[in-house]
N, C-alpha and C positions, 0 to 999 in steps of 0.2 A: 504493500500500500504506500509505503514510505515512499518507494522506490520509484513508483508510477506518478505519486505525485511533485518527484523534483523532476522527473523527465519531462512531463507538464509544464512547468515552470520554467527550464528548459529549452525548453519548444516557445515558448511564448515570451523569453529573454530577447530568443533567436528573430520571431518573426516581430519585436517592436525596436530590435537593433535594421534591420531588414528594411525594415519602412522607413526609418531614417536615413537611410544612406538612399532610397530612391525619393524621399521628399528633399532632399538637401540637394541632390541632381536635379532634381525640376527647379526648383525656387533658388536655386543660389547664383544664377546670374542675375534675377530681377532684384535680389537684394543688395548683389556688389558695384550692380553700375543702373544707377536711378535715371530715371527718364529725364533730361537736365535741355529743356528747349537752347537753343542755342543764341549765344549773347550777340552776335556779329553776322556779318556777312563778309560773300569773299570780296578782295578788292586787296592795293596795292601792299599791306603790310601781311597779306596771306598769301598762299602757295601751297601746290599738291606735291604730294611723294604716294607715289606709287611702293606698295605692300607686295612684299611676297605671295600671298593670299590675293591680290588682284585689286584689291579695297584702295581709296582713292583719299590717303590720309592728309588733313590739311595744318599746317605747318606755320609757323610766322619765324623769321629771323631779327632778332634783334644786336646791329653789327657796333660793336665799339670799336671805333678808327684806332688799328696799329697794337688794339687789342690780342695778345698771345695765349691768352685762356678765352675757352669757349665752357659755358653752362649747359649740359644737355638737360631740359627740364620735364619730368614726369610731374600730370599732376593730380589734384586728388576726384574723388569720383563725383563731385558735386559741382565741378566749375568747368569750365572750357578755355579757352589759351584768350579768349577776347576779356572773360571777366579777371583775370591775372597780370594784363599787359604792362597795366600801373606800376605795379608790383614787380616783373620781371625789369622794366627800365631802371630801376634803382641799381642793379645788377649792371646794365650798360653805363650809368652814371658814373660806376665806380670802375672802368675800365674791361669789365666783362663781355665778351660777347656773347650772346644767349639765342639758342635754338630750343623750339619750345613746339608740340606737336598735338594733338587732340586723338582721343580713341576712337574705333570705331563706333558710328552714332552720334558721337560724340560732337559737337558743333557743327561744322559742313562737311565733315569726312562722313564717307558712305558706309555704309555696313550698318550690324548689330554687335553692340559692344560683348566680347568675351576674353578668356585668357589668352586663347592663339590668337584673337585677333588683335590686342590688347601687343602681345609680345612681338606679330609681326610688324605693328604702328612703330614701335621704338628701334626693330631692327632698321626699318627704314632709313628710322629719324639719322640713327647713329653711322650708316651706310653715308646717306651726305653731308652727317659732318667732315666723314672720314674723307670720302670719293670726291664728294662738290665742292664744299667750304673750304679743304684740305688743313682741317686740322691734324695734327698728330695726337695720335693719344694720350702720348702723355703731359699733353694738355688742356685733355677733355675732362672736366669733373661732371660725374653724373649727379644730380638731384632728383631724387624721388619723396614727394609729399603724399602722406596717407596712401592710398589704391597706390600712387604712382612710386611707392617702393619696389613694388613687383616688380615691372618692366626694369628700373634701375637695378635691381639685385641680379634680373634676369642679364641684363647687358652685362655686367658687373663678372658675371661667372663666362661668357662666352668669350668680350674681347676685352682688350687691353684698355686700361683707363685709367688718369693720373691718382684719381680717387674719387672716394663716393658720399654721399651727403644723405642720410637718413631723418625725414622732419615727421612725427608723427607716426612712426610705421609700426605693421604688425608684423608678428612673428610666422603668421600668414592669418589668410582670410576668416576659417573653421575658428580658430583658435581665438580670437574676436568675442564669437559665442561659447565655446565650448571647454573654454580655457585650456585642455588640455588635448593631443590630437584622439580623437574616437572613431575616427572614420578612415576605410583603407587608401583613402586620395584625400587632395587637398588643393585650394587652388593658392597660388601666390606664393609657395611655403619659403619664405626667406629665410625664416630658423637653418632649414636643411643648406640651404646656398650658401650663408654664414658660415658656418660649423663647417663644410667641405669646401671648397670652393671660393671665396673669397678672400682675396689677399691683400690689396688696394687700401692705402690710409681711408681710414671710414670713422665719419662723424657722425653721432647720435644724437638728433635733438628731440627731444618732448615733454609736454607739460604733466607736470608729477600729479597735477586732479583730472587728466584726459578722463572720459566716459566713456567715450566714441571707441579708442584703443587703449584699451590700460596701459595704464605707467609699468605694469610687470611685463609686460611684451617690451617692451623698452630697453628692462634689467634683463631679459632673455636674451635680444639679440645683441647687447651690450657682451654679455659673456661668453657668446658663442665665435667671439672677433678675433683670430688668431695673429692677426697685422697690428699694423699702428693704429691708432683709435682715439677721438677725441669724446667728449659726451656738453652737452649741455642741457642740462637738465633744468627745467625754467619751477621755480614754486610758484603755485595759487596760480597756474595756465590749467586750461582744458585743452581740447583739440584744436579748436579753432577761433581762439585768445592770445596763442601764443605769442604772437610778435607784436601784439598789442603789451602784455604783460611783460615781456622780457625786455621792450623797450631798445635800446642803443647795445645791449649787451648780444642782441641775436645778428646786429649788423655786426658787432666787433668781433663776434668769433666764427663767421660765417667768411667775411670777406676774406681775412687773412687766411682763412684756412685753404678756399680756392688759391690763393692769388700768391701765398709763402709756403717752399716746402720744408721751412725751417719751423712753422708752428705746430706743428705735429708732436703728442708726448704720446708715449708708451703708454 
């Protein structure tokens, strides 16, 4: 009797682990990338790149004259490159040149946003920094904000890159909700690319009251960073306060970090 009734239980562990992994495959793209109408139109400060995948990604270049560092910027899953552009010229102000790309769906790039589509937007992006722009790598810093970690961790493990800038990110997508991984896939898994894979000076910033991405994703991929590693860790910041809250201190350790390869500690 015992015996029947933990095979029961059993059976019914099995088939409510079972429905989760196919509820989380239907609904986890409409929860990673929200329906975000698009802030712009095309016109002179945009431009397509053509996707591996065929998808018709749109792009804006923002050039700092005689500038030797490029930004390649990921960004996060609520905004598109037009509601950012303010924001990314501060970057050009300070001598940065900045490429900056949108996901699929994503503002006037075609598609429906997901992780291959997602991962082939940034091969693109990083294709003409490398091919068009002719940058060198090891004067490209990637930036990935919130979602836009992925693609950064994801370039991050394929090609060569002076270093990488983490604002906000999770340790992947699942892990968000689940804290810990439960399921036999994942999408976005930066923990894993960290921990193997990633070598490049990487900086961690995030705010220690996030909601959105806990601050312990933060402490995860913080210790999963077998390179050189900086952290800024901002108090009384949420997700998307933070360079409100951190004030002057997110431009002073953000710029030098691109722009000096003497500000880097252990």
């Amino acid at each position: 009797m015992i015996a029947n009734i933990s095979f029961l239980f059993l059976v019914a562990l099995g088939l409510t682990y079972l429905s989760g992994v196919i509820y989380a495959a239907s609904v986890a793209d409409k929860m990673i990338f929200p329906d975000v109408p698009s802030s712009y139109q095309n016109g002179p400060d945009t431009f397509k790149l053509k996707a591996s995948d065929g998808e018709s990604i749109t792009a804006t270049y923002l050039e700092a004259p005689g500038a030797t560092r490029l930004l390649l910027y990921s960004h996060g899953n609520g905004v598109d490159i037009g509601m950012i552009r303010e924001y990314l010229k501060t970057f050009q102000a300070a001598g940065i040149s900045v490429l900056a790309y949108d996901y699929p769906g994503y503002g006037t790039s075609s598609g429906k946003a997901s992780e291959q589509g997602v991962y082939a937007a940034a091969d693109a992006a990083y294709r003409h920094a490398t091919q068009t722009l002719n940058f060198k790598p090891e004067q490209i810093t990637l930036y990935g904000r919130s979602l836009g970690s992925g693609p950064s961790c994801w370039l991050a493990e394929r090609y060569p890159v002076d270093r990488l800038i983490m604002d906000g990110a999770f340790s992947s997508t699942f892990r968000v909700m689940t804290r810990i991984k439960v399921l036999p896939w994942d999408k976005f898994d930066n923990l894993k690319r960290l921990r193997s894979s990633i070598n490049c000076p990487t900086l961690i910033i995030h705010g220690v009251l996030d909601q959105t991405v806990p601050f312990d994703h933060a402490k995860q991929n913080w210790a999963a960073l077998k390179g050189e590693k900086q952290k800024l860790w901002v108090e009384g910041a949420g997700h998307n306060d933070l360079k409100q809250v951190a004030g002057a201190i997110y431009w002073d350790t953000v710029l030098p970090f691109i722009k000096d390869s003497h500000s880097i500690e252990p």
